[in-house]
Steps between C-alpha positions, in 0.01 A plus 500: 500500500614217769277506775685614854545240688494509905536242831282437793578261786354167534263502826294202532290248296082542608367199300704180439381226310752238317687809559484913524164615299454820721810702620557848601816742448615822720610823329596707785257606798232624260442233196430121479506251172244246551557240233354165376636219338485503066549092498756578274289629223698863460841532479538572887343258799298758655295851457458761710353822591613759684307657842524719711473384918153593511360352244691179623349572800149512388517214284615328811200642684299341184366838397528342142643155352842436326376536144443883546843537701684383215219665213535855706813558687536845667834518354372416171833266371524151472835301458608135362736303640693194632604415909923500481604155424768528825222524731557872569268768571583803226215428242599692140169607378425571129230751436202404288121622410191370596368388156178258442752216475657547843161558643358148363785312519656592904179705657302285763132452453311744749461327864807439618553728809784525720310230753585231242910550524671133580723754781458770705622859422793592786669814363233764498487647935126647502474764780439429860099414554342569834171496662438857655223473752287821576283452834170652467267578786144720522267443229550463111281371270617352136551767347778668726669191487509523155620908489761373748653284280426671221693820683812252591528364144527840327726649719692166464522534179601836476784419706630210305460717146753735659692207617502360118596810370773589686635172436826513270466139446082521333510481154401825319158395347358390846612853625363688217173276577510656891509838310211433287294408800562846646435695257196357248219499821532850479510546146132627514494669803523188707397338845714412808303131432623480155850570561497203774294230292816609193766465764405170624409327152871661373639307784281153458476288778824545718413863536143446652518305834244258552238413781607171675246493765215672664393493844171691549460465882529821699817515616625290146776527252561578132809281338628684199773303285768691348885605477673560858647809418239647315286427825771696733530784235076561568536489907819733448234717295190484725764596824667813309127630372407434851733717688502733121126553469448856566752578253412263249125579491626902493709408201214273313271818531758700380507308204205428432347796518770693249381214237145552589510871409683445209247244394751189458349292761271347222648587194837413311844617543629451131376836370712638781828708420716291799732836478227691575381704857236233563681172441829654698243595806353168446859382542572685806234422688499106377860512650381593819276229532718232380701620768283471812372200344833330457412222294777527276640865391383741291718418213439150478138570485502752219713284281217224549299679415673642144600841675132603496507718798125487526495163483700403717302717766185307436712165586597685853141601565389148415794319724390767802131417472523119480808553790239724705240223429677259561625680869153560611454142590806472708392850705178392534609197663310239285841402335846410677848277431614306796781623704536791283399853516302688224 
């Protein structure tokens, strides 16, 4: 049977030498061809393989080199093809395998990374980075510093997950990824330190803010690099859980305790009839806290976490203890933002 062909728009060469060797193609908001020149050795100039944006991204980021872009795309299709002859930018793209002899003949040897293009990438608009400062006064040692960051890097994360989820524009497999985070920690009964370490490594690197600086003087400062909205969406937290507390804490216990006496706290879920008493109680009383909590409703936190009511409860008792953790710095007066109010 013919092979379907398809079109992409020409978007920019990356490596030019005696001509294009390295060019990439847009298909829609979602999907990239990244291409290289055959020399004329196959019936088309160049080969390509289709990506999503992230893994564009990363390879950008150098998270891996060109030869296992093109060997692995997340969208698993590579295409053959020549640029129009009239200069134009529709690109008709003939599907084709990755056999042995493509791999020898148009795969790069390993070390070329994205740090060795001939031109910059333009296209690709990376969220807004900013440098949050915390002030920090009283005493601290090390290792506070390091729960403190530790406390603003999982709630971080938590709240760009949701962000990624909700997304209509996130490509299925990185949401289903999010999901999988959620839900394996707890596959054996679980820890509120598991689920974080899974959410952040789901995320890689631009959902974990990083130190920039340190100042360990009394009064000092803590510089934490990360997205500016994702920053605003944690200060928006800490301020509702501040004036909220009484009724969060009420609603954690609530919680917390119904899944203690019904020994889930430690144990798994999936033996659990989710149309039963328990799991609907579960439900019930999750909702409640999800509520008070406000990070993102009730619904959007169940489906996360693959309609497993109790599941989902242990990811609200997790966000309200590293949230309450988190707080206690900022009421104790050892933590602070500039010109705004906590």
């Amino acid at each position: 049977m013919a092979s379907v062909r398809t079109k992409a728009n020409f978007e920019q060469v990356l490596f030019y030498l005696d001509g294009p060797q390295l060019i990439s193609l847009s298909m829609g908001d979602k999907s990239k061809v990244i291409a290289v020149a055959t020399d004329n050795i196959a019936r088309h100039g160049f080969f390509g393989a289709k990506v999503s944006i992230h893994q564009f991204s990363e390879y950008l980021n150098e998270r891996f080199d060109l030869r296992f872009l093109m060997a692995y795309p997340d969208r698993h299709a590579w295409f053959e093809f020549d640029l129009p002859a009239d200069n134009g930018i529709i690109v008709d793209l003939e599907p084709v395998e990755l056999t042995k002899a493509r791999i020898d003949a148009f795969l790069p040897e390993h070390g070329l990374f994205a740090r060795d293009h001939s031109e910059d990438y333009q296209s690709i608009v990376f969220a807004e980075q900013t440098i949050q400062r915390f002030n920090v006064d009283g005493k601290w040692d090390m290792k506070e510093f390091g729960k403190f960051h530790s406390y603003v890097s999982d709630l971080y994360s938590l709240s760009r997950s949701i962000d990624l989820f909700l997304d209509e524009q996130v490509e299925i497999d990185r949401k289903r990824k999010v999901m999988e985070s959620f839900v394996k920690p707890w596959e054996g009964g679980g820890s509120y330190y598991g689920f974080f370490r899974s959410l952040g490594a789901a995320g890689g690197r631009d959902y974990r803010p990083d130190i920039k600086a340190i100042q360990w003087a009394s009064p000092g400062h803590i510089d934490i690099v990360g997205e500016h909205d994702s920053f605003e969406k944690l200060k928006g937290l800490l301020r509702h859980y501040g004036s909220n507390r009484k009724v969060i804490m009420d609603n954690y216990d609530h919680l917390w305790s119904y899944l203690h006496e019904m020994k889930l706290l430690k144990s798994s879920s999936k033996h659990l009839d989710r149309k039963s008493a328990i799991a609907i109680e579960v439900g019930e009383r999750a909702k409640l806290l999800s509520r008070s909590l406000n990070i993102t409703s009730y619904r959007t936190m169940k489906r996360m976490a693959g309609n497993d009511t109790v599941v989902a409860g242990k990811v609200l008792l997790a966000a309200q203890r590293r949230t309450d953790k988190l707080y206690k710095f900022f009421v104790e007066g050892r933590a602070a933002i500039a010109g705004e109010a906590i």
